[in-house]
C-alpha positions in Angstrom: -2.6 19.6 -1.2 0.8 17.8 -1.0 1.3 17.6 -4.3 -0.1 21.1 -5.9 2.8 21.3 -7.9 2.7 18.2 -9.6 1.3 16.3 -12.2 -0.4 13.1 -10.8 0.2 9.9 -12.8 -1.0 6.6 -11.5 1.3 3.7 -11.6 -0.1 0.2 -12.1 2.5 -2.0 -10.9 2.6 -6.1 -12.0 -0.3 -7.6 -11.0 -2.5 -4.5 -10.2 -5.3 -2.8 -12.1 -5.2 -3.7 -15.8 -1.5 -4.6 -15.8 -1.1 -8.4 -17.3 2.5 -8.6 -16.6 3.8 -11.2 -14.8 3.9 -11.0 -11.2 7.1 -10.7 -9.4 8.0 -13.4 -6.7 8.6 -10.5 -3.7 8.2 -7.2 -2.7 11.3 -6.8 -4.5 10.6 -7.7 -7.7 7.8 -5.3 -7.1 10.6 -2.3 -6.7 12.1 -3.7 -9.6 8.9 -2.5 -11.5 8.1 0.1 -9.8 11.8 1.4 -10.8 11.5 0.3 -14.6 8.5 2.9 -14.5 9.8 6.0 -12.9 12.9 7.8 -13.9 15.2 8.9 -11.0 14.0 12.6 -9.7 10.7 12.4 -10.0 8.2 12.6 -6.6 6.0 9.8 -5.5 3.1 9.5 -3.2 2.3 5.5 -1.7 -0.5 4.9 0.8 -1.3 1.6 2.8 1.1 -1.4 2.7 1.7 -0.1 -1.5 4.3 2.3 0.2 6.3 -1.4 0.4 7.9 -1.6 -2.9 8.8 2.9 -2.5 10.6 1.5 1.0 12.2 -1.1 -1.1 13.2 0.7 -4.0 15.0 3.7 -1.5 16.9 0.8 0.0 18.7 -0.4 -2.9 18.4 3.2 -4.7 18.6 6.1 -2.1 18.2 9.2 -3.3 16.2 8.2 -6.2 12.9 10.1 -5.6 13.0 14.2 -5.1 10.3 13.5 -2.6 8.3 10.6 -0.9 5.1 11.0 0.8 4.0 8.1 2.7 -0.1 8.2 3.5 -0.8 5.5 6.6 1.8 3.8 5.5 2.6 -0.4 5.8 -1.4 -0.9 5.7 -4.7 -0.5 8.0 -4.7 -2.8 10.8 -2.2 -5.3 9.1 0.4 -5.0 11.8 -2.2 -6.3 14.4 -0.5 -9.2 15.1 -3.9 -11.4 15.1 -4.6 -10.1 11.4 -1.5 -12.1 10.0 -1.7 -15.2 11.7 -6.1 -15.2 10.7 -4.8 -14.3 7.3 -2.9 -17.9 7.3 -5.4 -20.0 8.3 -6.2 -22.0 5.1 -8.9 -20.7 3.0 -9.0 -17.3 4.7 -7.1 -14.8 2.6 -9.0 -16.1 -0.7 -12.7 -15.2 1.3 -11.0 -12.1 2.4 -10.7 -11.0 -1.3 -14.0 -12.2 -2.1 -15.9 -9.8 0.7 -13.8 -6.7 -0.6 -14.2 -8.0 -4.3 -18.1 -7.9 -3.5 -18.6 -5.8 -0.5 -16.1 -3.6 0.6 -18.5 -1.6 2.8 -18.5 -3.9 5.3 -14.9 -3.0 6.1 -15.9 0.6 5.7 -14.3 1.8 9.3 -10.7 0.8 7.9 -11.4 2.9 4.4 -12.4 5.9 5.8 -13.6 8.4 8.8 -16.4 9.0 9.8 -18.5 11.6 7.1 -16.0 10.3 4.1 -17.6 8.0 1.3 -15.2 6.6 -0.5 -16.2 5.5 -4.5 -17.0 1.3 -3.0 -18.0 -0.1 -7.0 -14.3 1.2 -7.7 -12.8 -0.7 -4.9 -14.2 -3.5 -5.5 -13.4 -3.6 -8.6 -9.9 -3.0 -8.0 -9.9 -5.8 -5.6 -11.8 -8.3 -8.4 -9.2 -7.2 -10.8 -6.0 -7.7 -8.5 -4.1 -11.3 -9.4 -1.2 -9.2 -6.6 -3.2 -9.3 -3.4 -3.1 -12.4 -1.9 0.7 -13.1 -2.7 1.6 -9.2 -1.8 -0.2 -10.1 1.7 1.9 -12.7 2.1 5.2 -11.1 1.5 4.1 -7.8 4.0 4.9 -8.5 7.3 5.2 -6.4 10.3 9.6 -7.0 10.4 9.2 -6.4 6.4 8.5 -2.8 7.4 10.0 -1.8 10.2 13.6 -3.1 9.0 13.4 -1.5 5.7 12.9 1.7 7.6 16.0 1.5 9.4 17.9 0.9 6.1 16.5 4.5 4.3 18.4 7.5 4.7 16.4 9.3 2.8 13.7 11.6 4.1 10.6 10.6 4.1 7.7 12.5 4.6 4.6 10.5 7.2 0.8 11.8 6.9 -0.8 9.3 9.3 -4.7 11.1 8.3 -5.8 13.1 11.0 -5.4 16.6 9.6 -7.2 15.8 6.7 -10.3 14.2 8.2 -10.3 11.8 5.1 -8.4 9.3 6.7 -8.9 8.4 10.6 -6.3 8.1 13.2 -7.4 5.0 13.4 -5.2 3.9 10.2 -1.8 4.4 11.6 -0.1 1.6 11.6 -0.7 -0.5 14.8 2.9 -1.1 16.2 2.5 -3.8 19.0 
């Protein structure tokens, strides 16, 4: 319903979905290519920790979205401050990608509430597919976040889930 108006248009960034370009070394780079495949004007929706390289982007280009719409954004449960430091423990962030490449369901509390099947062959396919997630874990941190929202001017528009009973309360980010 936010975006009625508009024509939706995925965007695979490097390193995502079936894009084979090469992966950019930071977030960055990332708003580098996210930039390269907008023009300025146009509105953009980001959910989870992909609303990094949109938070990027508006600091080194302000103004150049009509309209940003961030769904739970910075990721679910990633600002837990035991989820980082698990995620370096050697090993770790490779069997992470394994389980949702194979089996996402078992993290089926963070995808969804309660009632809300979400399509689990596509996710883990997505997952199987990414060469971005474990580097793009590394470069989103809790300080990644909150600093870059500080820098924005811009007005950004938060849906943290709980009006739409798609997404649970449960997703907003956990600020510790």
């Amino acid at each position: 319903p936010l975006f009625k108006q508009y024509r939706p248009q995925a965007i695979e960034l490097a390193g995502f979905g079936d894009n084979t370009d090469p992966l950019p070394d930071s977030l960055d780079g990332l708003s580098h290519d996210l930039e390269a495949r907008l023009m300025p004007g146009q509105a953009i929706v980001a959910t989870g920790i992909n609303a990094l390289p949109v938070l990027h982007l508006l600091v080194r280009r302000p103004g150049f979205f009509s309209r940003v719409i961030l769904l739970s954004p910075v990721g679910v449960l990633l600002w837990q401050r035991r989820l980082p430091r698990l995620m370096q423990l050697p090993g770790v962030l490779p069997l992470a990608q394994a389980v949702l490449s194979y089996y996402p369901q078992v993290f089926k509390r963070q995808y969804a509430a309660k009632g809300y099947a979400p399509p689990y062959p596509r996710i883990a396919n997505g997952y199987r597919r990414c060469r971005a997630f474990q580097p793009y874990f590394k470069w989103a941190t809790a300080d990644v976040a909150l600093t870059l929202f500080e820098q924005i001017s811009d007005r950004i528009e938060l849906v943290w889930g709980e009006q739409d009973r798609v997404l649970s309360p449960a997703h907003a980010a956990a600020w510790e």
